[in-house]
N, C-alpha and C positions, 0 to 999 in steps of 0.2 A: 606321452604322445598317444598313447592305445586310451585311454580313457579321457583324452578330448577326440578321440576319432571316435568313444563308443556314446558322448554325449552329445555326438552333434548330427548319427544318425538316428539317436531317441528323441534328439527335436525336429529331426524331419519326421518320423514316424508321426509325431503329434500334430504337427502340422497337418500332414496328412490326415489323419483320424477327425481334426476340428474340420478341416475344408471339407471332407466328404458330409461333416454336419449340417453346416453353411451352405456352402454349395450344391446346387441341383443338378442333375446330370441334364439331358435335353428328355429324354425317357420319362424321366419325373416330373418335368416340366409339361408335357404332353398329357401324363395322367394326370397332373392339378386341376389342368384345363377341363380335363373330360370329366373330371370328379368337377368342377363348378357345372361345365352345361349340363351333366344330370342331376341338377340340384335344381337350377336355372329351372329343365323342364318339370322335375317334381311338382315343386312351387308351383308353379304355373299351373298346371294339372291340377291340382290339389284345392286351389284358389278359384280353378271353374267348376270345380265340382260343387266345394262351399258356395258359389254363387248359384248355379244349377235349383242347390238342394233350396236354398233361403227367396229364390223367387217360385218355388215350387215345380220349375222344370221336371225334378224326380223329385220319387216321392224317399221315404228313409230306408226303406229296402233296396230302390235301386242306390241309392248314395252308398249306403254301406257295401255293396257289393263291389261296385264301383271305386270307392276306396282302396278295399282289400286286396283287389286287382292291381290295382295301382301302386299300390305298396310292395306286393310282392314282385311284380317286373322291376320297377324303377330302385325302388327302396334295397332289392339285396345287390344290385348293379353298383349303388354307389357305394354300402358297405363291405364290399367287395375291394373295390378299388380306395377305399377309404383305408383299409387295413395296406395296402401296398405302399401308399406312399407316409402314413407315417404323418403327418401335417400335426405341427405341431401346435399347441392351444397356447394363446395369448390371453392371459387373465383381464387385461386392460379391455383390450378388445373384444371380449366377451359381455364383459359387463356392458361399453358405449351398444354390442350389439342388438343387448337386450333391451337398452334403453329406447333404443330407434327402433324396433319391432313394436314393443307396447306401444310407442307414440302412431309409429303404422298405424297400427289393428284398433287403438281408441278414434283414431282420425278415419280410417273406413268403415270400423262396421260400429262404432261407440258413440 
């Protein structure tokens, strides 16, 4: 009896340990979000600067400037909370990722 009562709370324990994997608290849920819209505004940023610089709005010194700035407010924010939550890499969807950016970036600027 003592060792189906000790095997069935090492399957709840597991249980637990896989759900806490699976599962997202609401906190984690929260910082996903925040870690997408500062990626969201990076992007975005990042993408009018490259238009800025390429119609000659700035010249290569304010872009680089500009960048560097950029980077370091925006950029240590998301690897900040990038390290918190842990998001886990999908090799699938990496790959489809990088295929739909090249297709982007040859469709706008190629």
């Amino acid at each position: 009896m003592a060792l189906i009562a000790c095997i069935i709370i090492a399957l709840i324990q597991l249980i637990n340990l896989i759900e806490n994997q699976i599962i997202k608290s609401d906190e984690e849920l929260l910082k996903i979000s925040s870690l997408r819209n500062l990626y969201l505004k990076y992007f975005n940023q990042l993408e009018k600067l490259w238009s800025d610089f390429e119609n000659k709005i700035m010249n290569e010194n304010q872009a680089s400037e500009s960048f560097f700035a950029l980077r370091s407010d925006i950029k240590e924010k998301i690897e900040e909370l990038d390290n918190e939550v842990h998001v886990r890499q999908i090799p699938k969807l990496l790959e489809k990722t990088d295929r739909e950016e090249k297709l982007y970036f040859n469709n706008r600027y190629g």
